[in-house]
N, C-alpha and C positions, 0 to 999 in steps of 0.2 A: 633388397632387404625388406623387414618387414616393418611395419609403426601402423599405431591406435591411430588413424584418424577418425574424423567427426564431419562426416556428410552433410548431415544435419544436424542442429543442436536440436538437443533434447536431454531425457533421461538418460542412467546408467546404461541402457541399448543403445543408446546413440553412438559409444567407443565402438569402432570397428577395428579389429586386426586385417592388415590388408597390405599388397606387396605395393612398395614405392618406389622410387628410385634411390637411388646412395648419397649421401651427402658427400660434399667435395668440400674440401677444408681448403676456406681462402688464405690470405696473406694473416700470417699471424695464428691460422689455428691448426686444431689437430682433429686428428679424427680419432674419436672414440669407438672402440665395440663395445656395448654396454651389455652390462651383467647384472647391472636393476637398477632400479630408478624407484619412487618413490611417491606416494597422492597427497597434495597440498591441496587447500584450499581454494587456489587459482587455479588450478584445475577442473576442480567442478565448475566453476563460475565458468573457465572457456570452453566446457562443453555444453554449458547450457545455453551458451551468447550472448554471455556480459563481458566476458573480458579477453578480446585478442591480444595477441603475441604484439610486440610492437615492431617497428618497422627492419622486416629484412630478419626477423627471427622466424626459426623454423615454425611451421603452421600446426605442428603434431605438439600436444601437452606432454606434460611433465619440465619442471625447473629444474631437478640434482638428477645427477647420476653415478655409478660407478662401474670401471671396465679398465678396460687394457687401450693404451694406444695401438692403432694401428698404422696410422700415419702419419707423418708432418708436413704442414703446408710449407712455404716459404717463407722464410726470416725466424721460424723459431728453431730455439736453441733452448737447453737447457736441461729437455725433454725427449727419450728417445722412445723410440720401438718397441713394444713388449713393457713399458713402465705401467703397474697399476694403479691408478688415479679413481679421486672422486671428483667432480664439479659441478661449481654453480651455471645452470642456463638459464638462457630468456626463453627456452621452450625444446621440446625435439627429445626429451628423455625417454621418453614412450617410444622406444625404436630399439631397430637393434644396431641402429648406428647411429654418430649425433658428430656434428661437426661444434667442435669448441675453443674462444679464445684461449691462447695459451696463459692470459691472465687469469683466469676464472678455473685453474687447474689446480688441485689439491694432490699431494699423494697420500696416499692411502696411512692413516695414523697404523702406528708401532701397535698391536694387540688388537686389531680389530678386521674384522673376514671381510675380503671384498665383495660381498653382499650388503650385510651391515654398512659400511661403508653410506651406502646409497641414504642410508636416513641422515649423515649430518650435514652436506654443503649449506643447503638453505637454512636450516634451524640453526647454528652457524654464525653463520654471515648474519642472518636476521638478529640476532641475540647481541652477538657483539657491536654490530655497530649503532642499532638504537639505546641496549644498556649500557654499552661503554664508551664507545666511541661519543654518540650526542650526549647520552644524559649522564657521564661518567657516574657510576655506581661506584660506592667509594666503601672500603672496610670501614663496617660498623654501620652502615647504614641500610634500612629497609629497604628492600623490593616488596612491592604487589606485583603479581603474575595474575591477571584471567586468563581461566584456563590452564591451570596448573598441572593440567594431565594432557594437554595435545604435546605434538608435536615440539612447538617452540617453548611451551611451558613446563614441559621437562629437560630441557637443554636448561630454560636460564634459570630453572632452579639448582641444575647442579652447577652453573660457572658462576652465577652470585656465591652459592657455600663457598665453593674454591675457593673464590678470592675475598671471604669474609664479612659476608653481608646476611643480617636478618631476613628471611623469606615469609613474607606470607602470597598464600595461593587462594584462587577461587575453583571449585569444583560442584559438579552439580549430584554426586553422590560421594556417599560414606566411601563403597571400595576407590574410587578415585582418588578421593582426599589421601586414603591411607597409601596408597602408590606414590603421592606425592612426600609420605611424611619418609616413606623409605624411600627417595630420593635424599630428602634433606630438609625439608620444608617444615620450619617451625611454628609458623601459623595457619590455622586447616579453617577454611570459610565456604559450608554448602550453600552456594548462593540462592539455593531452592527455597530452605528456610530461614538464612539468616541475611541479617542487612549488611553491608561487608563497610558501608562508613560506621557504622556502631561499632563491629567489631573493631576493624585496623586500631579507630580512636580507644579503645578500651585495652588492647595488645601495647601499644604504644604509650603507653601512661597521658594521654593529648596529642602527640608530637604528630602522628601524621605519617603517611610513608615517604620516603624520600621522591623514590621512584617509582613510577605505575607503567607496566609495562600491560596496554586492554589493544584488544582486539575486539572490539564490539564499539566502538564511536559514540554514534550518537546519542546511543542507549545509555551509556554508563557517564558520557562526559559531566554532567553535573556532580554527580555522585563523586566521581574522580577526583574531580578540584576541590570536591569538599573535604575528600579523603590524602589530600596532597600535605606532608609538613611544608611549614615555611623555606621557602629556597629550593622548593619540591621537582619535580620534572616529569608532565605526564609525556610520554611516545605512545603516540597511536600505530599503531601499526594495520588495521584493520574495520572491517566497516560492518560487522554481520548483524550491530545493533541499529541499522540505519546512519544515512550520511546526512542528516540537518538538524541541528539541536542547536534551544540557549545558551550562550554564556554569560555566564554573571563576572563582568570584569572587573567589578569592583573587590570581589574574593580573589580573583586570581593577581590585581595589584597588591590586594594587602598582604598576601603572604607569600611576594615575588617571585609568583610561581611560574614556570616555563611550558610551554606546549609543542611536541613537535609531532609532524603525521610521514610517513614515509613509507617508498614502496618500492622494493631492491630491482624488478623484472624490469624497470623501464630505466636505469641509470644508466649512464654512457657508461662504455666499457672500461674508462679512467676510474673511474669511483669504484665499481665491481674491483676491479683488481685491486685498488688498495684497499678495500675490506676483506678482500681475498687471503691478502698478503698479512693483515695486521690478525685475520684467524687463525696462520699458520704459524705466523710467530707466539702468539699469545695463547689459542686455544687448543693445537695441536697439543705442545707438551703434559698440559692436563689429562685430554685424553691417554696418553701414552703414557701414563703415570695410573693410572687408573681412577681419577679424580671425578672425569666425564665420561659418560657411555653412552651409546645411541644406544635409545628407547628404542625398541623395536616391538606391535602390538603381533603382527602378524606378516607372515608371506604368501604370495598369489601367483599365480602363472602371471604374466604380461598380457598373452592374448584374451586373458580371460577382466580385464581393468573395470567392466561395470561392475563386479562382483566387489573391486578395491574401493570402487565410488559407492557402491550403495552401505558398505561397512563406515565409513568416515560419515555419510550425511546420515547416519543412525548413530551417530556420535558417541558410542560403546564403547570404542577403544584408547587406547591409552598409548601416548606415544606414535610412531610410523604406521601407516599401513606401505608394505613394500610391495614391487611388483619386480618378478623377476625373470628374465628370459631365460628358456629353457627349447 
């Protein structure tokens, strides 16, 4: 088969298309042929040389994918031959083949093309289990999104509406914001020129957002807790604003507020699969209703991935950049 490896880290030239060998689906998985996969964030980080695969994950990037099974390893059931699926990996989507636990296996949602497909495992799985699962997002209560036009901030703008929750979002332009407002998003924060704890607290009559769903750490974390209601819950998910900042803990006691940081690529395969499973129960049906839709900004050859990397780190686009074999 073929998969982007990375000889060397570097720039968007550093993905190479190149023949490798097949993966062989051990006990418990399957073997996908994939039909796109998808550019996250962790991805450019492991082609630059910050962030490896972790142990015993394939060594080619890409986290989602979507395909056809091809084969099953041993002890799974459930799952046949010919089924089309999307899932969540710890790496190996960048191929044209990927060996996957049979936990981390989605099918394919009711009204949506198995390409598309490819933009939701990870945004997903990410969405639901830091806004619902940890910091249960409750109707009637605020979300903050930064970045309310990537990837994951167009996913939890549309499953907060869903299930009845106030959105305000961060974006660094007017056409962004407005992508986010026809998502669903009621409150529009250009963080280029506005202060987003001024606003939230002025959107909010004082009260604060419940939840803060940042991808930027260290950068935003004071800001954050300033901008947290009482009983609040920031989830980090993310680090692009640097990883060492103050905390003022005497703000985050007095308005007994929570902090949690989390990061899906390295959980045992126990925790993957029950977030797996609680987005098939819970976030499938909305999609298939037409509630949730992958964002999709554009599509690319596969062999051609620096092209997908250098659109995302020019951060213009809105929603997936896909990558798709052909």
């Amino acid at each position: 088969m073929h998969a982007i490896t990375i000889p060397e880290p570097g720039g968007p030239e550093a993905l190479v298309w190149a023949e490798v060998p097949d993966p062989v689906p051990g006990e418990g998985e399957v073997l996908v042929e994939v039909v796109a996969s998808a550019v996250n964030r962790a991805d450019v980080l492991q082609r630059q040389g910050f962030y490896n695969p972790p142990p015993g994950a394939s060594p080619y990037p890409g986290l989602e994918c979507s395909g056809r099974i091809a084969a099953l390893g041993p002890g799974v059931s459930g799952w046949a031959v010919g089924d089309e699926v999307c899932a969540l990996l710890a790496g190996g989507g960048y191929a044209e083949k990927v060996a996957v636990p049979a936990g981390q296996l989605l099918p394919v949602p009711e009204g949506v093309d198995l390409v598309r497909a490819a933009a939701l495992p990870e945004v997903a799985c990410t969405v639901w289990s830091n806004v619902f699962m940890i910091s249960h997002l409750r109707p009637g209560e605020t979300l903050l999104v930064h970045g309310g036009s990537s990837g994951i901030g167009t996913m939890a703008i549309q499953l907060a509406k869903a299930l009845g929750a106030t959105v305000a979002v961060t974006a660094g332009s007017k056409e962004k914001l407005e992508r986010c407002a026809d998502l669903g998003a009621d409150i529009l924060i250009n963080y280029r020129e506005q202060d987003f704890v001024a606003e939230i607290e002025q959107a909010t009559d004082g009260a604060g957002a419940d939840v803060i769903l940042d991808n930027m750490g260290a950068k935003y974390l004071d800001r954050n807790v300033r901008s947290l209601a009482a009983n609040g819950r920031l989830a980090i998910i993310g680090m692009q604003g640097g990883v060492k900042a103050e905390l003022n803990i005497g703000l985050l006691l007095g308005k007994r507020a929570a902090i949690s940081a989390t990061s899906l690529r390295a959980r045992p395969l126990g925790e993957k699969a029950t977030i797996v499973a609680a987005v098939r129960e819970h976030v499938w049906p909305l999609v298939a209703a037409g509630h949730v839709r992958p964002v999709v900004d554009r599509e690319l050859p596969m062999s051609d991935a620096g092209a997908a990397h250098r659109v995302v780190e020019e951060s213009g686009h809105v929603g997936k950049v896909l990558l798709v074999v052909r």
